[in-house]
Each structure stands twice: as C-alpha cells, then as structure tokens.
C-alpha positions in Angstrom: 46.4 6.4 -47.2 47.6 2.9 -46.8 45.3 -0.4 -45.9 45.9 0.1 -42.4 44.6 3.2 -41.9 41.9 2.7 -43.8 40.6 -0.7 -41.7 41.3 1.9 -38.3 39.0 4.3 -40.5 36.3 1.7 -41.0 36.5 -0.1 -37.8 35.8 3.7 -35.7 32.9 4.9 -37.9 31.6 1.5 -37.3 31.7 1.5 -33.6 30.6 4.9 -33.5 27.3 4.3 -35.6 26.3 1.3 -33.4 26.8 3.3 -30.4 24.3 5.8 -31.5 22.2 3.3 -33.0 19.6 3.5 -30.0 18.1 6.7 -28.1 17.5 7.7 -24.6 14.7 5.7 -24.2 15.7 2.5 -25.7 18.8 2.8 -23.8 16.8 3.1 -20.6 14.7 0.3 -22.0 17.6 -1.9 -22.5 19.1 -1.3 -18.7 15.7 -1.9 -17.3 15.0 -5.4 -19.3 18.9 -6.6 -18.5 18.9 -5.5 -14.9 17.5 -9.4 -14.3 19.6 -11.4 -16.5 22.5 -9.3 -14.8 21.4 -9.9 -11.3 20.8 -13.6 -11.9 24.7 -13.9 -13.8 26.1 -12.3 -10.8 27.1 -14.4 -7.8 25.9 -13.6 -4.4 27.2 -14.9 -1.1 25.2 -15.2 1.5 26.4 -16.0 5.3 23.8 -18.0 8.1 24.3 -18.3 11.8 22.8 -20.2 13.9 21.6 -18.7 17.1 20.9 -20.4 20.4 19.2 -19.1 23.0 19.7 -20.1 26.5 17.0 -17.2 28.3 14.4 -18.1 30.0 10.7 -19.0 28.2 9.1 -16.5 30.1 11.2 -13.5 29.3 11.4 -14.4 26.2 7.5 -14.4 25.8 6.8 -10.9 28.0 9.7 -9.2 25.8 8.2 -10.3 22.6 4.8 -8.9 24.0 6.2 -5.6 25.0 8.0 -5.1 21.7 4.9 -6.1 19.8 2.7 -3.6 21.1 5.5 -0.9 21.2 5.9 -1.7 17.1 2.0 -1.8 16.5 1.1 1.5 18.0 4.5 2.9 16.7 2.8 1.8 13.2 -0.2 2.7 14.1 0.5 6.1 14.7 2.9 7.0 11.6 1.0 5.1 9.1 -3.0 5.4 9.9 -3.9 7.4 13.2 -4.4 7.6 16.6 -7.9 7.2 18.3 -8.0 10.9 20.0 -7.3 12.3 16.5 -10.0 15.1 15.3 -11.6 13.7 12.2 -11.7 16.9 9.6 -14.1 16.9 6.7 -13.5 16.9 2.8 -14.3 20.4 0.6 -15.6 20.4 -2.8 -12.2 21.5 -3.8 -8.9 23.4 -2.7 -10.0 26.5 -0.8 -13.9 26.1 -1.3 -13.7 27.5 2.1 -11.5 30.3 2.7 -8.6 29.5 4.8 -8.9 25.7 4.0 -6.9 23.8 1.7 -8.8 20.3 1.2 -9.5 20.1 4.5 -12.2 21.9 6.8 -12.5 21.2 10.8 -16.0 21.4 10.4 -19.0 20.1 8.1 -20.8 23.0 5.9 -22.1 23.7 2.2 -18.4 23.2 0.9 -18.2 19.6 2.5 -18.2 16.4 0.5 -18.5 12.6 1.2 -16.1 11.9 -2.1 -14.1 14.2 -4.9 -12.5 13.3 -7.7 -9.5 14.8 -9.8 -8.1 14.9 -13.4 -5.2 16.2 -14.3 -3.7 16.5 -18.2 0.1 17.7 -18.9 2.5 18.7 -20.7 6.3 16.9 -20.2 9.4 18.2 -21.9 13.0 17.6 -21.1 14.2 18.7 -24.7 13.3 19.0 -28.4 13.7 15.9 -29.2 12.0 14.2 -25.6 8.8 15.5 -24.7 5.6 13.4 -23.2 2.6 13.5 -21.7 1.3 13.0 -18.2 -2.7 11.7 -17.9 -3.9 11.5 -14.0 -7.0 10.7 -12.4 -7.3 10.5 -8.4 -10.7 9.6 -6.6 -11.2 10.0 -3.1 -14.0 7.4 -1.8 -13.4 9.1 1.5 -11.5 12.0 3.7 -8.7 9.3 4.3 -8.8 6.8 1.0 -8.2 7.0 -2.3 -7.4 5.4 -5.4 -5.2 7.6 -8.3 -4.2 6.1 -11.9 -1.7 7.1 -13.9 -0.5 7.3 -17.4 2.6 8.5 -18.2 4.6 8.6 -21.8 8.0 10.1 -23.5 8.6 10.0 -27.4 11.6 10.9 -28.5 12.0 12.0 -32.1 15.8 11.4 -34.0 17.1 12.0 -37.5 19.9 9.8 -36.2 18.2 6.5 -34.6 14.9 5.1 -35.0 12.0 6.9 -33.1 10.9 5.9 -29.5 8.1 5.6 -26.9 8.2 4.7 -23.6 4.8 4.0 -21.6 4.0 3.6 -18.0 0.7 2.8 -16.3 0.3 2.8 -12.5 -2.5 2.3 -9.9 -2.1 3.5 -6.3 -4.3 2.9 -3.0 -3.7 5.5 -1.4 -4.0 6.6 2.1 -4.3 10.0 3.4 -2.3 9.8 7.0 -2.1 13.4 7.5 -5.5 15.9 7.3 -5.3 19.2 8.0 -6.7 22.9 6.4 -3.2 23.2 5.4 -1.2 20.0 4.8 -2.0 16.8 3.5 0.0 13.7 3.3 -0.2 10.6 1.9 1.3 7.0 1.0 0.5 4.6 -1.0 1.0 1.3 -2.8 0.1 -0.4 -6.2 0.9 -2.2 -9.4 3.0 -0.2 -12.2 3.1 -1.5 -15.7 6.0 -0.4 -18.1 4.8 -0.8 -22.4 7.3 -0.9 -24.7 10.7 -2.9 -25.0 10.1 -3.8 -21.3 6.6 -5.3 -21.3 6.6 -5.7 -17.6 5.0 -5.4 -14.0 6.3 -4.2 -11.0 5.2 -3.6 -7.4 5.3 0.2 -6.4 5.0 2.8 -3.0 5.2 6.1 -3.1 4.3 9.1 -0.3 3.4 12.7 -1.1 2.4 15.9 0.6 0.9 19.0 -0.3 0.9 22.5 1.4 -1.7 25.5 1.5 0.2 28.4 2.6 -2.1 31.2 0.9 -5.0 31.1 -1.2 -4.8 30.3 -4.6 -1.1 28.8 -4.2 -0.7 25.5 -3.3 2.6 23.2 -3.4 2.6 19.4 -3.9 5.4 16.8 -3.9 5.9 12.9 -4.6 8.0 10.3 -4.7 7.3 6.3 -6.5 9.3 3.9 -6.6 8.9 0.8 -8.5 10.7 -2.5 -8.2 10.8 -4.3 -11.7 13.2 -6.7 -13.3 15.0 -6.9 -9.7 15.6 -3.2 -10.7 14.3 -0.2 -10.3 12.3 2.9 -11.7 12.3 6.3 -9.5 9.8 9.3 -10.3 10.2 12.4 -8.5 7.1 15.8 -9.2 7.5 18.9 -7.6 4.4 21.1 -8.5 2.7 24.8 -7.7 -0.6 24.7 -8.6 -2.9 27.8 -9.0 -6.8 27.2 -8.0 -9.3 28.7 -9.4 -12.8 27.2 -8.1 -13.1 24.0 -9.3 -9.6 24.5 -11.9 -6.2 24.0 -11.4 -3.5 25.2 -13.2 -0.2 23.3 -12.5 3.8 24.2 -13.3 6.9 22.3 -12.1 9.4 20.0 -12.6 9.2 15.8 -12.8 12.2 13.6 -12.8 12.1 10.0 -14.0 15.1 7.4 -13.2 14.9 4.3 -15.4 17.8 2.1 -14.0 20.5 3.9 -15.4 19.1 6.4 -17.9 17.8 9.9 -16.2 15.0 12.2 -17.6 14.6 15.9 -16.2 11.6 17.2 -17.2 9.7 20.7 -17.6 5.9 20.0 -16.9 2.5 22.5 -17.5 -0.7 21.1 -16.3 -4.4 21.6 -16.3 -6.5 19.8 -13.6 -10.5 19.4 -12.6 -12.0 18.5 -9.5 -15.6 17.2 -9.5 -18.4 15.7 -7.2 
C-alpha cells in the first residue's frame, strides 16, 4: 500500500464517521435550529407598486361595505356558526347514549356541562426510535376547549450518542362542527420544542372525528407549527374502541421536523371524566 492510498483510506473513514456522528433526532434538531440563520443568509427580493386609484369615493366606500359583510358572515359561518344553528348537548362520554357519538340533540341523564380527557401512548417508528405521547383535553363547554400536549422520541445508538426530542403544545380549541356523529374542530396555541432547539413557536391545527357504529370511532389531525422561520408538521390518524368511560386507541402518527421525517406505530389508552 503506498502513502497515497493510505491518506484516501484515512480521509474516507473520516468523513464517513462524522457523517454518522449524529442521529435522526439531532439531525432533525440541527435542520430545525439552522432553518433561521439560513433564511436570514439568503437574499430575498421583494417588488412594490404603487397603485393609484382614480374611482369614485362613494363606490369605493359601498364596495368595501359589501365585501366586508360578504367576508364576515363567510367567516362566520366556516369558522364559528350561524344563528339558526340547533345547539346539541355534551354526553358523559362517546356513545353514553346509543346512537350518539359526543353529541346528543337533546338534554338527558348522559348530558354534561363540561368533560375532560386523558390519553397515554405508546409511539414507535423502529427499534432504535420509540416515544411517548401524554394528552389531556378539557372541554369547558359543547363548543370550547383547551387540550395539552406532551410528546417525546428517544432514540437509542451503539453508533452515536443517545437522543431525545421533546415537544409541549397548548391548543384553544374550538369545536365548529357538533353532531351525534361528526365532530370538527380548529384550533390555535403556543408549541414549545426541548432539547437542541429550546424554542417557541406559534401553532393551528383542525381535526375531526366520526361515529359510524358503536364502539368504533375514527379521529384525525393535523398541527402545524411555525418555528425558527421553519416549520414542524404532525399528522394522527386513530380508531378508537369505547368502552364506557375507556378508550382504547390504535393508529398511525407522523411527525415532519424541517427536513427529518418520523413514521410512527402508536397504541393508546384514554379516560374520559366529569
């Protein structure tokens, strides 16, 4: 072997242990703490034009009136209700009432001002990633409510250093659509990501859940969280299994960190109280 193949030698086992020097996690760590200093490095062009107007006051004034109402009861009845909308009523817990999910069109001993939830799982994605998933959701009402979440991954390596990623969110929520057998919601609230990051972002996310057949239900969600001028996705797909005031939960939840993607296998066990 002579001296220069033994410095190409050297030089590749180098390169090759740096570039496993880090895990999924810290990877997705890294992306999410550079998006900022990439987006503020980067040059952005932005064009203005200057508009003049040259219509009269009055239409002006009558078109910006029209429009305004048109875009608040447009909003109005996507995002909170309308005023001929039947008010339903709040069980005790998924299909108290037969034939009703966590909704009933009329008041009786299942009924309930308020109902809380917790939910415990069990994340996986492989043998060296698994997590945990901690939720709580309160309803103060048949329309709000207020859910936190704590989420974490460890990921376990003879290779690289072992990692943990947490993330705490805190949604008000808003439950637009109420019916025996769909419910959907959106919300809005702050997310915290722990580790490497140490940050705070601003999230929304929507959600629905369907009652086609006592015990089954299926429930949905999407959040989205702006942070570091970036962003972190989190997708659940979920059929749940009621059993009075139980729930037994299996399904899927996917998790986008700027650039690093988690699929993961998830097995829950939930409690509704009042």
């Amino acid at each position: 072997m002579n001296l220069r193949t033994f410095f190409f030698i050297l030089s590749f086992l180098t390169i090759s242990n740096f570039s496993f020097a880090q895990g999924k996690i810290g990877r997705a760590e890294d992306s999410l703490k550079d998006a900022d200093e990439q987006s503020s490095n980067s040059e952005s062009n932005s064009n203005s034009f200057d508009f003049s107007s040259s219509d009269d006051a009055l239409f002006g004034n009558i078109f910006a009136e029209l429009f305004g109402r048109f875009f608040f009861e447009a909003f109005r009845g996507v995002f909170i209700e309308l005023p001929d909308e039947k008010q339903p009523f709040l069980t005790a817990y998924p299909y108290a009432e037969l034939g009703n999910g966590n909704y009933s069109n009329n008041w009786n001993d299942t009924s309930t001002n308020w109902r809380g939830a917790i939910t415990i799982k069990y994340i996986s994605e492989s043998s060296r990633i698994k997590g945990g998933h901690l939720n709580f959701d309160f309803k103060l009402s048949d329309k709000l409510a207020i859910e936190l979440d704590y989420l974490q991954l460890r990921e376990r390596s003879t290779i690289y250093e072992n990692d943990q990623l947490a993330i705490y969110s805190a949604l008000f929520k808003y439950n637009r659509i109420r019916t025996k057998h769909f419910n959907a919601f959106w919300g809005i609230g702050p997310t915290f990501v722990d580790g490497a990051v140490d940050e705070m972002g601003i999230s929304y996310a929507i959600g629905a859940e369907v009652f086609p057949i006592k015990p089954i239900s299926f429930e949905t969600s999407f959040n989205q969280t702006f942070i570091n001028r970036s962003t972190l996705n989190r997708f659940q797909g979920y059929m749940n299994y009621h059993l009075k005031q139980y729930r037994f939960q299996v399904g899927y939840e996917y998790l986008k960190i700027s650039s690093q993607k988690f699929s993961n296998i998830g097995l829950g066990v939930g409690l509704y109280f009042n």
